[in-house]
N, C-alpha and C positions, 0 to 999 in steps of 0.2 A: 443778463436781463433780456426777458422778451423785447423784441421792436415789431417796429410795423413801415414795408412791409418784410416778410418773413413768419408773423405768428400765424398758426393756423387757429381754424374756425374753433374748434376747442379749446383751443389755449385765449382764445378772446372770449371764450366766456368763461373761464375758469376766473380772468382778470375782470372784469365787469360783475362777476358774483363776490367776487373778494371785497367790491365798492358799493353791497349791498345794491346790486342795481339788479332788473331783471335779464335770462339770457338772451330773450329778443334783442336785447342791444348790440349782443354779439353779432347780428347777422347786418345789423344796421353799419355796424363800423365797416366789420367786410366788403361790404355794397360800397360802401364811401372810399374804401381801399383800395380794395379790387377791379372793381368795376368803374367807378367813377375816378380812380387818380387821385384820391384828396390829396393834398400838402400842407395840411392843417386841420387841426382837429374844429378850429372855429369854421372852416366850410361844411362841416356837418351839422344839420343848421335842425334834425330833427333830434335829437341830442339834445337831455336837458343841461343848459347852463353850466352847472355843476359841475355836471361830470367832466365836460370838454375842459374845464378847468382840473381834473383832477387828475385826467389820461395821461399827458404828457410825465406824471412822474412814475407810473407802475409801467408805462405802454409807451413809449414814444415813439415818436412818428417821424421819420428820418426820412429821405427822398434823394437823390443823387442831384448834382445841379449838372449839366448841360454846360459848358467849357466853351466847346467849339462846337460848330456843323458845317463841315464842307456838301456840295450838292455837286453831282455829275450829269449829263448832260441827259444820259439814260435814266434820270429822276432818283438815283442810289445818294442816299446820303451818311455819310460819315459822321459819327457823333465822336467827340472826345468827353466821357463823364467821369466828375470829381467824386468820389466817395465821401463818407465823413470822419475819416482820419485823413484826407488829402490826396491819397493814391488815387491814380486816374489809370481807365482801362477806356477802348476802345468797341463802339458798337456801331450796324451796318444797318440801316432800312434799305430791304429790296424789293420794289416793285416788280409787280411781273401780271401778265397778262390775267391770269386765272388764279393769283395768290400777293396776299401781303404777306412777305416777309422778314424776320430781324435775324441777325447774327448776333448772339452776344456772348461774351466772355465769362469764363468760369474760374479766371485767375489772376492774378497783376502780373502781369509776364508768365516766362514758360523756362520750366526744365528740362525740358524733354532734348532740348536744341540739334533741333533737325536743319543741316546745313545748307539747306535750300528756304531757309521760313526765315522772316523780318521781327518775329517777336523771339524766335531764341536768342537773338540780339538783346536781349535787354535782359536775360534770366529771368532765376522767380523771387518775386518779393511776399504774397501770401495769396493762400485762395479767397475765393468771394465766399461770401455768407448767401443762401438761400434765397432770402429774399434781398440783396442785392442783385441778385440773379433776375429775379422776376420784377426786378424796379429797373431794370434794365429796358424790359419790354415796357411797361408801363409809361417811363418816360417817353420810347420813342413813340407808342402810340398816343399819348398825348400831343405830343410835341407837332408830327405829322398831321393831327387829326385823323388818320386812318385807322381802322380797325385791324388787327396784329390777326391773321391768320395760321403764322407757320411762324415755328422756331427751330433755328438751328443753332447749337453749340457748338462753334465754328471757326470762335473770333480766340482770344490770346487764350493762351492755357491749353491743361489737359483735364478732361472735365474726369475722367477714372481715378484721378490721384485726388482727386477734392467729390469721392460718388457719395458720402452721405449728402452734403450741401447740395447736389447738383440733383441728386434724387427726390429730395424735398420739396426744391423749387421745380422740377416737373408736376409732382403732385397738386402743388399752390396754381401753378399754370392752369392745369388742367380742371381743377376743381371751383378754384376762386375767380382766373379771369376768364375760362372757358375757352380753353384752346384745349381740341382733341389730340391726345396722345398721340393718334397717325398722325399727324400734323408737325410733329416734335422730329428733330433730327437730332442725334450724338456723337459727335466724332471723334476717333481716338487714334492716337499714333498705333496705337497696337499693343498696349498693356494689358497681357495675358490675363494675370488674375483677376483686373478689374472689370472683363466679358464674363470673367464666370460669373463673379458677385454680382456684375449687373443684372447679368439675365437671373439671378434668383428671386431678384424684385420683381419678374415675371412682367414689364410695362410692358406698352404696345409702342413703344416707340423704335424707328427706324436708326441701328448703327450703322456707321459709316466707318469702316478701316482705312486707314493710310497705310496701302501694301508699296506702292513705290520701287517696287524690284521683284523678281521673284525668286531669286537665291538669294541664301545669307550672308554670301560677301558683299556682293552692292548694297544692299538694305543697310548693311549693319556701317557700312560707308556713308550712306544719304542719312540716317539715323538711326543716333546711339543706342535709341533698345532695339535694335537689331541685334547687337551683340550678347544680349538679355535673354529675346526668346526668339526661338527659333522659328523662320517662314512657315514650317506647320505646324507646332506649336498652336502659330497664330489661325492658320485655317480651321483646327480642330477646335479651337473655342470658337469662331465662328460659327461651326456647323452647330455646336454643342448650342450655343444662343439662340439659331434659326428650332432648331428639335423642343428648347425651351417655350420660346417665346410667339413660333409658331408665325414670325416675322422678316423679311428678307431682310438679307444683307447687302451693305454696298461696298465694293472696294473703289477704292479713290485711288487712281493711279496720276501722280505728276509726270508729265511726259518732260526730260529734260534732253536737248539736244544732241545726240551722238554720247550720251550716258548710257540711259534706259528705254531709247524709244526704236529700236532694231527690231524686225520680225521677228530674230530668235527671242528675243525678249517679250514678245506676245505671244510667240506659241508657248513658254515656259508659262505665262501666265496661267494659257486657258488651261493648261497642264491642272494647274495647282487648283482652280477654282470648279473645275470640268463636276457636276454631280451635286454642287452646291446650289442650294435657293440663295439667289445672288444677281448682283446685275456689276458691271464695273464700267466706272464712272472716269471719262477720261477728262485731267485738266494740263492742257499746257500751259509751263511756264510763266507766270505772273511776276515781272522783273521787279528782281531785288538786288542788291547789292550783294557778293559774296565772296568772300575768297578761293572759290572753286573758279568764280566767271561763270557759273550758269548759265545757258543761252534759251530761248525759245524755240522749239522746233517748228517748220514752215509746214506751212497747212496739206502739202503731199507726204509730207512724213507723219504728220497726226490722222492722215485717210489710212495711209497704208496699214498704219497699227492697226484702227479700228476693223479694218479690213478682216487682217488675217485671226482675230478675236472672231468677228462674226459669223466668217467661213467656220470657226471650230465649234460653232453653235452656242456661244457666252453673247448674252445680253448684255450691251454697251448703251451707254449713252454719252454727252460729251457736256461739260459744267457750261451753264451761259453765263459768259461772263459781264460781270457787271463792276462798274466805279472803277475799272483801269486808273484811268485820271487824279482820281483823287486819292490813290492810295488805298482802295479800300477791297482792293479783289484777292483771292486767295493765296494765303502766304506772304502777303505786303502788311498785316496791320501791326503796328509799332512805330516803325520809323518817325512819321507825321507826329505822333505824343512825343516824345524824346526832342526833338527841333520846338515842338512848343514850349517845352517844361525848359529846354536851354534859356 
């Protein structure tokens, strides 16, 4: 069955013509959806009678509740939202100077289980629907009262193993609540097939790879599809994606201390990336619990990386980070859900 949100603008009038009604209604519901938040069909108050009475059984109108919200000190706040079978995922509001924006999740846990990240802690239990996807942002810009300018798929999951749902609600994004596709980020551990397929949808939206190593024996150590596809492999659907879609790419590299964060280890880098529209994105260490002991590397070992990256002429930048505190920075979301739901 259709829901709302998640149905698109044609499929809300296809339902609204079924109940003899005209299709300008479609655009009126949308408005009340998309735009405005409703959480009930009775808040749409230009909508005759009738119908609000009739919606809920062809259309229903489902909405995430809001659990928990922890707030940091840097104004980042952590949401924990319930779905409507009861699983709860994990979404981020990040302010910042020149942009609002959310992290939100594309899955109830994660597969992938990359040995440095707090949600392969908890596995997969199913992907998000579409528009759970984009009630995601919905809630938090209500919630905040601020206006949602940037989305990144960022938070639990892998958004390539769930890309019909995850491409859909890009769409809904883009079209219903009006967020520009450059505006949109997707991050992926580095699941080959799912760069090719994505880039055939041809968006405009910016990936982000989780390179993390730049040989296949570390990678495939720090994470499991390392072992799957190979370090170029992975560069090559890269390039294939940038040629596509006419859009850079970002590698995400974790700096983990006395693992992966050695000169030789950035010269291999800019090796691998050297000729690519690309930029690579450094994040230290965001503490998690592991059975490796992961450490953070001190801030002359994260200079010197960037260092010998930029002498080789690779475009680096460095993640700012935000909600340390509360659990809510790169690679930390889960744990915080799990001690709740205990």
């Amino acid at each position: 069955m259709l829901v709302l949100p998640g149905a698109t603008r044609e499929q809300i009038v296809e339902v609204v013509r079924s109940l003899g009604e005209p299709a300008y209604r479609a655009q009126q519901i949308a408005e009340w959806t998309y735009r405005k938040g409703a959480s009930t069909y009775d808040e749409m108050t230009n909508l005759p009678l009738s119908l609000r009475h009739r919606l809920p059984q062809v259309l229903p109108l489902r909405r995430l509740q809001v659990v928990l919200s922890q707030r940091a000190a840097d104004g980042t706040v952590k949401y924990l939202l319930e779905l409507s079978d009861g699983e709860r995922v994990e979404a981020v509001f990040l302010p910042y100077e020149d942009r609002t924006s959310v992290c939100i999740s594309s899955q109830v846990g994660c597969a992938a289980g990359c040995r440095f990240c707090a949600t392969a802690q908890m596995g997969f239990t199913r992907n998000l629907t579409a528009g759970e996807m984009v009630d995601e942002v919905l809630t938090i810009q209500q919630t905040s009262g601020q206006r949602i300018s940037h989305v990144v798929y960022m938070g639990m999951g892998e958004p390539l193993w769930n890309l019909q749902a995850v491409v859909q609600s890009i769409l809904l994004l883009n079209k219903e609540v009006g967020i520009s596709q450059r505006h949109i980020t997707l991050s992926t551990v580095g699941v080959v097939p799912g760069i090719y397929a994505l880039a055939q949808h041809r968006l405009q939206v910016t990936l982000a790879i989780s390179l993390h190593a730049p040989d296949d024996e570390l990678r495939a150590r720090l994470m499991p599809v390392g072992r799957k596809w190979k370090v170029r492999e992975l560069i090559d659907a890269a390039r294939h994606y940038t040629e596509v879609t006419g859009r850079k790419v970002t590698f995400e590299y974790l700096l983990l201390r006395g693992v992966n964060d050695e000169p030789q280890h950035a010269r291999a880098v800019a090796n691998l990336v050297k000729g690519l529209v690309c930029n690579v994105n450094l994040i230290p260490f965001n503490q998690v619990d592991t059975p490796e002991g992961f450490a953070r590397p001190e801030p002359p070992r994260v200079a010197r990386f960037r260092r010998v990256l930029e002498e080789a002429g690779i475009a680096v930048t460095q993640r700012v980070e935000k909600g340390h505190e509360i659990s809510a920075a790169c690679g930390q979301l889960k744990l915080e859900t799990v001690r709740i739901r205990a």
